[in-house]
N, C-alpha and C positions, 0 to 999 in steps of 0.2 A: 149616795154616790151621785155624782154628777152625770149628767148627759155629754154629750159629745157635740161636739159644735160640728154645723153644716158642713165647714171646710175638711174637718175630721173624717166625716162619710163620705165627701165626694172621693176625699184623698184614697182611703181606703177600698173604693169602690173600683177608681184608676188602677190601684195596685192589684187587687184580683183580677179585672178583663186582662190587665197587659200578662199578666204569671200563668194566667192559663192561654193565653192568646200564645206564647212562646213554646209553652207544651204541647200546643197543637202543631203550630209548625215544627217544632223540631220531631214530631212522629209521623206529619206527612211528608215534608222533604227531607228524611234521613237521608246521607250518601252513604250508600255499602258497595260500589264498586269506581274506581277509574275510571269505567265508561258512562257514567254519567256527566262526567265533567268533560267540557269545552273542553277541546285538545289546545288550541291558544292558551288557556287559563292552565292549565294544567301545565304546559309547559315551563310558564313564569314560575309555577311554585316548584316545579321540580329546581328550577338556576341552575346555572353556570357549578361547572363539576370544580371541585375544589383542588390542590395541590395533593401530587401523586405520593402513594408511600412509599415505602423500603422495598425492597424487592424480593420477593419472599426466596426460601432457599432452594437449591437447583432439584430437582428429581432423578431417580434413578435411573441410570445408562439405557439406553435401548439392546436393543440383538445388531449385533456389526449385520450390515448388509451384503449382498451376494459380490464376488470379486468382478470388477468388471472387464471387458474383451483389453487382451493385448493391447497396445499400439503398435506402430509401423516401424519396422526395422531403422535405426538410422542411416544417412549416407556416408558418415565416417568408420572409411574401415582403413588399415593398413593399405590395400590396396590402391586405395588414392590418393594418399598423402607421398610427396614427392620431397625431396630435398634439391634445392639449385644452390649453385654458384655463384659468385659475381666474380668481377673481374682480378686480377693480382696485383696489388701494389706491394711497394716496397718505401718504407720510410727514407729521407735523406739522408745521408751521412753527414748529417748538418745537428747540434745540439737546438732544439725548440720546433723543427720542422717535422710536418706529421704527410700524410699517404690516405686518403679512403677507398673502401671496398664498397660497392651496392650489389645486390644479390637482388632482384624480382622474380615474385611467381607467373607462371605463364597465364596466361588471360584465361578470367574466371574464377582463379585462385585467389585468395588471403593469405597473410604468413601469419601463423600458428606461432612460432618463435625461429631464434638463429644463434648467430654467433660466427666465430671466424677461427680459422686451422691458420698453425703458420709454417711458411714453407722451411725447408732443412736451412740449420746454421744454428748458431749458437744466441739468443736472443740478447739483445745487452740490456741497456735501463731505458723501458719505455714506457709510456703513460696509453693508457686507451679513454680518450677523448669521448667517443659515441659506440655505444656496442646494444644498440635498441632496433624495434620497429621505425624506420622513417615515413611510413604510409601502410597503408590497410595491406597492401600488397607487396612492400619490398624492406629488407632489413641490410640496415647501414653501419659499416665497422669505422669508426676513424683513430689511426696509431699514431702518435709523437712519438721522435727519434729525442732520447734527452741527452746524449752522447753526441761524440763524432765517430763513433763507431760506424760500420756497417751491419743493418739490422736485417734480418732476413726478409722475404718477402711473407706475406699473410692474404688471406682469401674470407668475404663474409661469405657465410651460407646461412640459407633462409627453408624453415620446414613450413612448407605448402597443404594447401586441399581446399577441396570444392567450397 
């Protein structure tokens, strides 16, 4: 059998101090807990949280909870809602020519809705032009006469409250 050349033993001599040289550190600086490590360091290895998943599925109901207090009566009652008038027009006895009514609530009021009564006679072929709110507070009738008849007169009325 041959001997071993020098380079052979140094080499092999390197190889045991370094194999036991790394068994001894790794049984004196094991890490067994988080709090050995740098909180910096520790954070880089934790990184940046990844893309969220699916959302898992909902759980069951709770107990409904206790009814809570009343509210406050409202201020629409019958008693203050109002109906007004406007004034009386009567279309012309002209075929294309029309007559408006304005009906407003008194100060304070909105109009709620309206519309218009027509006075006595027989009504012939008329068109109603406007028969809406004109503003927050007054409602507007406008009639065309589409005859030469005489058409009766009409009146907008407008229903009010606070």
């Amino acid at each position: 059998m041959r001997r071993p050349s020098p380079a052979t033993i140094i080499a092999s001599v390197a190889l045991f101090f370094s194999l036991a040289g790394t068994g001894l550190a790794a049984s004196k600086y094991l890490i067994t807990s988080t709090k050995q490590i740098k909180p910096s360091v520790l954070s880089s290895l934790r990184g940046k949280a990844g893309p969220r998943g699916l959302q898992g599925l909902a759980g069951t109901p709770g107990t409904a909870g206790a009814a809570g207090a009343a509210g406050a009566a409202g201020s629409l009652t019958a008693a203050n809602v109002t109906m007004v008038q406007g004034g009386t027009a009567t279309p012309p006895a002209t075929a294309g020519q029309s007559a408006g009514s304005v009906a407003t609530c008194p100060a304070g009021d909105v109009v709620l809705g309206g519309g218009f009564i027509w006075g006595l006679g027989t009504v012939p072929d008329t068109s109603v032009l406007t028969n809406n709110a004109q503003s927050s507070t007054s409602w507007a009738v406008s009639i065309q006469n589409n005859t030469s008849t005489v058409a009766p007169s009409f009146t907008a009325e407008a229903i009010c409250a606070p």
